[in-house]
mmCIF file of the C-alpha atoms, coordinates in Angstrom:
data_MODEL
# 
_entry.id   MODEL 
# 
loop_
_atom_site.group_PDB 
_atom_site.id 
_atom_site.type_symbol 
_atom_site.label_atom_id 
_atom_site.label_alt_id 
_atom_site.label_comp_id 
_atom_site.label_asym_id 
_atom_site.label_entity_id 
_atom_site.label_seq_id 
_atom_site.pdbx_PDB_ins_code 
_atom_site.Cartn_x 
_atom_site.Cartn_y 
_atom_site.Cartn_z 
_atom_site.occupancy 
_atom_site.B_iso_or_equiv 
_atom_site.pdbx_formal_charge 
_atom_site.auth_seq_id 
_atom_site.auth_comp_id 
_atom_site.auth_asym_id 
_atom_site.auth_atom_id 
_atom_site.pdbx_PDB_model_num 
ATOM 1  C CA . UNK A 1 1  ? 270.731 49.923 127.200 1.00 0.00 ? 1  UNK A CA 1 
ATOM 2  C CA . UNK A 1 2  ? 267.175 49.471 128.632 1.00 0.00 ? 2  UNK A CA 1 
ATOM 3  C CA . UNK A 1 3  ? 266.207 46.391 129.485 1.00 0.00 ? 3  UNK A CA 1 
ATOM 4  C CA . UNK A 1 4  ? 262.376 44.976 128.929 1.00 0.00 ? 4  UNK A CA 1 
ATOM 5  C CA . UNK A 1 5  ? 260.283 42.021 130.272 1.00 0.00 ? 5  UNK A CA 1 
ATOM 6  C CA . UNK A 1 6  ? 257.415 40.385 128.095 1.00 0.00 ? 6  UNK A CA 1 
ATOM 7  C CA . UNK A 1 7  ? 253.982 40.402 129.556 1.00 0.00 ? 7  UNK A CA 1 
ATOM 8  C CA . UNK A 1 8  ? 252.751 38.179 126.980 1.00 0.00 ? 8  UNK A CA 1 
ATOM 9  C CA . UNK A 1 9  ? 253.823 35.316 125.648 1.00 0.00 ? 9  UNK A CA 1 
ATOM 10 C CA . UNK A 1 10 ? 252.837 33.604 122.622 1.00 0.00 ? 10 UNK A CA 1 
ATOM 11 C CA . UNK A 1 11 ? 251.617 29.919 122.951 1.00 0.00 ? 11 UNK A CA 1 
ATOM 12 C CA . UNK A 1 12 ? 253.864 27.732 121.220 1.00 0.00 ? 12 UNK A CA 1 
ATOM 13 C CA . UNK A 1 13 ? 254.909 24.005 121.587 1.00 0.00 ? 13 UNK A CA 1 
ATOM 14 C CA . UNK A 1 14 ? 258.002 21.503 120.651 1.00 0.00 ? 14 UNK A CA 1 
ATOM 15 C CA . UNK A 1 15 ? 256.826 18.900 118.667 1.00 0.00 ? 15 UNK A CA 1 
ATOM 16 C CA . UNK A 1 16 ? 257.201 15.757 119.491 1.00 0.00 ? 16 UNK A CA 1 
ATOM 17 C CA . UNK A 1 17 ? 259.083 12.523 117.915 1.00 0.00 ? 17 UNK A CA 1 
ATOM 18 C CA . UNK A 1 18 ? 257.555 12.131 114.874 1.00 0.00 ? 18 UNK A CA 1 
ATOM 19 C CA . UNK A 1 19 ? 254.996 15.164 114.801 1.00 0.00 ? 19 UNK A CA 1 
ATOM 20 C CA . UNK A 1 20 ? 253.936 16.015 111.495 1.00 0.00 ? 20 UNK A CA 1 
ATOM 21 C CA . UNK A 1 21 ? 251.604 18.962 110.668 1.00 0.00 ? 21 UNK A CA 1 
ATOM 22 C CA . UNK A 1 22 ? 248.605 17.115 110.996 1.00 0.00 ? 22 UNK A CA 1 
ATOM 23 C CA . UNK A 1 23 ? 249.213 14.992 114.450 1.00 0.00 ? 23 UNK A CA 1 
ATOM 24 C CA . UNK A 1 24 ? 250.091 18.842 115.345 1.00 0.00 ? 24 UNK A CA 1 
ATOM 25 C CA . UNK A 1 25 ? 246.500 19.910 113.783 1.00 0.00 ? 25 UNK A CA 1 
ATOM 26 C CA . UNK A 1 26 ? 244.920 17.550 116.057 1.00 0.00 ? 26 UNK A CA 1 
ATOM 27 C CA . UNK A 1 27 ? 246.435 17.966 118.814 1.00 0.00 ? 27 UNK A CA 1 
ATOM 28 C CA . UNK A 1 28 ? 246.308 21.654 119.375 1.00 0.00 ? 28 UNK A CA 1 
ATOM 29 C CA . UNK A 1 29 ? 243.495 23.343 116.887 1.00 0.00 ? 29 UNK A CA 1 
ATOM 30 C CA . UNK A 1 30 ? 241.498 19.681 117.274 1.00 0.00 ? 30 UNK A CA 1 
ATOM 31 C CA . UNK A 1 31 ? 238.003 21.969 117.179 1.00 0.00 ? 31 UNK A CA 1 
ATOM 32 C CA . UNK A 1 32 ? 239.148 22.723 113.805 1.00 0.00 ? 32 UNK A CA 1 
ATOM 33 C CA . UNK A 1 33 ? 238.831 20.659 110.280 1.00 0.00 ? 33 UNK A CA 1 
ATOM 34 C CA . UNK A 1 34 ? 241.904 19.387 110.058 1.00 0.00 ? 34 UNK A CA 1 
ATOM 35 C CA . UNK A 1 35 ? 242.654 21.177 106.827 1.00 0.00 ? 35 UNK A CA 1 
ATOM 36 C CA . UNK A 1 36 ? 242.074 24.577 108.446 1.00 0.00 ? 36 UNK A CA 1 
ATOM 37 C CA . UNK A 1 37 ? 244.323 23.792 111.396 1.00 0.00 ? 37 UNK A CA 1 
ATOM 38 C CA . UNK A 1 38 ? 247.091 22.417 109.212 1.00 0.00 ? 38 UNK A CA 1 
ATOM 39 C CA . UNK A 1 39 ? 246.503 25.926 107.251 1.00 0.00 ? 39 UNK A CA 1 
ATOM 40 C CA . UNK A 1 40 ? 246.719 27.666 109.746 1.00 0.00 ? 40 UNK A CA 1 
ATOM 41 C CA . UNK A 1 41 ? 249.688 26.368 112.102 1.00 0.00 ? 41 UNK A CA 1 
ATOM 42 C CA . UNK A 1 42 ? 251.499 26.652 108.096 1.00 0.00 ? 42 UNK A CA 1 
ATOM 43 C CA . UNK A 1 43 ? 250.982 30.175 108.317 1.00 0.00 ? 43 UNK A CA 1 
ATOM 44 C CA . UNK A 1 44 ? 251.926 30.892 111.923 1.00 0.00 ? 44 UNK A CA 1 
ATOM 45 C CA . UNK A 1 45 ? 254.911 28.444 111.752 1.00 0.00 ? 45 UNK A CA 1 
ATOM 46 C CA . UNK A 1 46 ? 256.808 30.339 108.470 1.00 0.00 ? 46 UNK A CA 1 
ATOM 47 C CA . UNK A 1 47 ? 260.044 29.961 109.043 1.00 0.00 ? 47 UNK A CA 1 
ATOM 48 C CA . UNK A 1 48 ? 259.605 25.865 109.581 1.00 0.00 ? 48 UNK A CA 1 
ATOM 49 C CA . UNK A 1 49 ? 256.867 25.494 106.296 1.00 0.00 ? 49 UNK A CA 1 
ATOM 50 C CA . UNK A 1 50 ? 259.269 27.263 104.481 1.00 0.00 ? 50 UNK A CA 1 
ATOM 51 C CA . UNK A 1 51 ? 262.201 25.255 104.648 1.00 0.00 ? 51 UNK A CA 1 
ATOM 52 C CA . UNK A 1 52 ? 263.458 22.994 101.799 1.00 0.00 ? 52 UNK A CA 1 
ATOM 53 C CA . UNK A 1 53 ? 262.833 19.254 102.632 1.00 0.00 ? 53 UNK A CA 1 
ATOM 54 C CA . UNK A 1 54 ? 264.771 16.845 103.803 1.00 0.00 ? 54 UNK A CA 1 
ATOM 55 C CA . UNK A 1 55 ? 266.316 14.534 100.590 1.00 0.00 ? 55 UNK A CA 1 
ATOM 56 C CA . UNK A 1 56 ? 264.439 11.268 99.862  1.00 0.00 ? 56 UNK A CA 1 
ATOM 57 C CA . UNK A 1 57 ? 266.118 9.228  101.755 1.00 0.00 ? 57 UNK A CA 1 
ATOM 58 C CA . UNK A 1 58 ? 266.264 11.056 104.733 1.00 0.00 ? 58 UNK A CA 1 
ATOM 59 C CA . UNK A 1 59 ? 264.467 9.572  107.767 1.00 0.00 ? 59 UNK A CA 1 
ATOM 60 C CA . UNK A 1 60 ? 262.684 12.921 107.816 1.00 0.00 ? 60 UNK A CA 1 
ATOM 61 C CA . UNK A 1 61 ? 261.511 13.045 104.187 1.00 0.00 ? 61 UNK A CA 1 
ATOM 62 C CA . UNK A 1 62 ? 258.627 14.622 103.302 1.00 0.00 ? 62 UNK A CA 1 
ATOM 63 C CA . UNK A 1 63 ? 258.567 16.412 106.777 1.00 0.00 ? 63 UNK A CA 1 
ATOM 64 C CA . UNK A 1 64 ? 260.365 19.995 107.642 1.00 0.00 ? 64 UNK A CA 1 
ATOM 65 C CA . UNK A 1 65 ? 259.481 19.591 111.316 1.00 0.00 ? 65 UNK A CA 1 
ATOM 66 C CA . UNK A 1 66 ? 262.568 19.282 113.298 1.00 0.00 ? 66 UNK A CA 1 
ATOM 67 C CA . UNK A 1 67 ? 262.468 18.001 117.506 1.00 0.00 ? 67 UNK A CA 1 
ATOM 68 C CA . UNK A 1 68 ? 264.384 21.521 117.996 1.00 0.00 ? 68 UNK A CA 1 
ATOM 69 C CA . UNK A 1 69 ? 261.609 23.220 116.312 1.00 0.00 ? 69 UNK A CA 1 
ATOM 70 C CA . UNK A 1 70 ? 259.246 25.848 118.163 1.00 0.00 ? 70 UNK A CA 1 
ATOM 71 C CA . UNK A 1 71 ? 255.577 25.535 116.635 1.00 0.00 ? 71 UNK A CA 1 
ATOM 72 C CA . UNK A 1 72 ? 253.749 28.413 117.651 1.00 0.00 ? 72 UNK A CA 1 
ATOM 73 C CA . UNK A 1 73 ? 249.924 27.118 118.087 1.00 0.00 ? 73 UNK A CA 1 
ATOM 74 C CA . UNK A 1 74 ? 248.232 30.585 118.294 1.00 0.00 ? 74 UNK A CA 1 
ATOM 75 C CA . UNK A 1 75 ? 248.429 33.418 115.891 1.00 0.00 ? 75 UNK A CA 1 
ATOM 76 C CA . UNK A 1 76 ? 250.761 36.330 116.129 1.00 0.00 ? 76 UNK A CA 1 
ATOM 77 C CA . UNK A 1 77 ? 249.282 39.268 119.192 1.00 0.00 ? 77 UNK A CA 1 
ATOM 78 C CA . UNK A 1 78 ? 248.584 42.958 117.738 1.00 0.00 ? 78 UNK A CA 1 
ATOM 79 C CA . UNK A 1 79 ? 250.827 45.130 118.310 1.00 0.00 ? 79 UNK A CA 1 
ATOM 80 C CA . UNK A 1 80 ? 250.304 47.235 121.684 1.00 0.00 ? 80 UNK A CA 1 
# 
C-alpha cells in the first residue's frame, strides 16, 4: 500500500455554538450578499444542507448545523 501526503488543503471551519448558515455567511464570505454566501457555503457544505432537520422541539430546530460539523468555506480544488 502506498502511502500519500496532501499538499493542499481545503479551507474549512467548525462552527461555532449556535452558528447558523447565515452568522457562517458573514463571517467567512462577508464580501458577499448574504444570500450568495448562504448559497454558496449550501452548496459546498452537501452533506450538512442535506440532512433532515432536527424535530420541532429540538433545541436545534430549524438548523442542520451540528458543533461536530466541518463547514468547508471555499469551493472544492480541480482536480490535478
Amino acid at each position: 500500500m502506498s502511502s500519500s501526503v496532501l499538499s493542499v488543503v481545503r479551507k474549512s471551519i467548525l462552527p461555532r455554538q449556535g452558528d447558523n448558515w447565515a452568522s457562517i455567511a458573514k463571517r467567512e464570505l462577508a464580501e458577499l450578499p448574504e444570500a450568495d454566501a448562504v448559497s454558496q457555503l449550501q452548496s459546498w457544505n452537501l452533506h450538512v444542507f442535506m440532512r433532515a432537520p432536527a424535530d420541532k422541539g429540538s433545541a436545534r430546530a430549524g438548523n442542520p448545523i451540528l458543533p461536530s460539523d466541518v463547514i468547508f468555506v471555499e469551493p472544492p480544488r480541480p482536480a490535478e
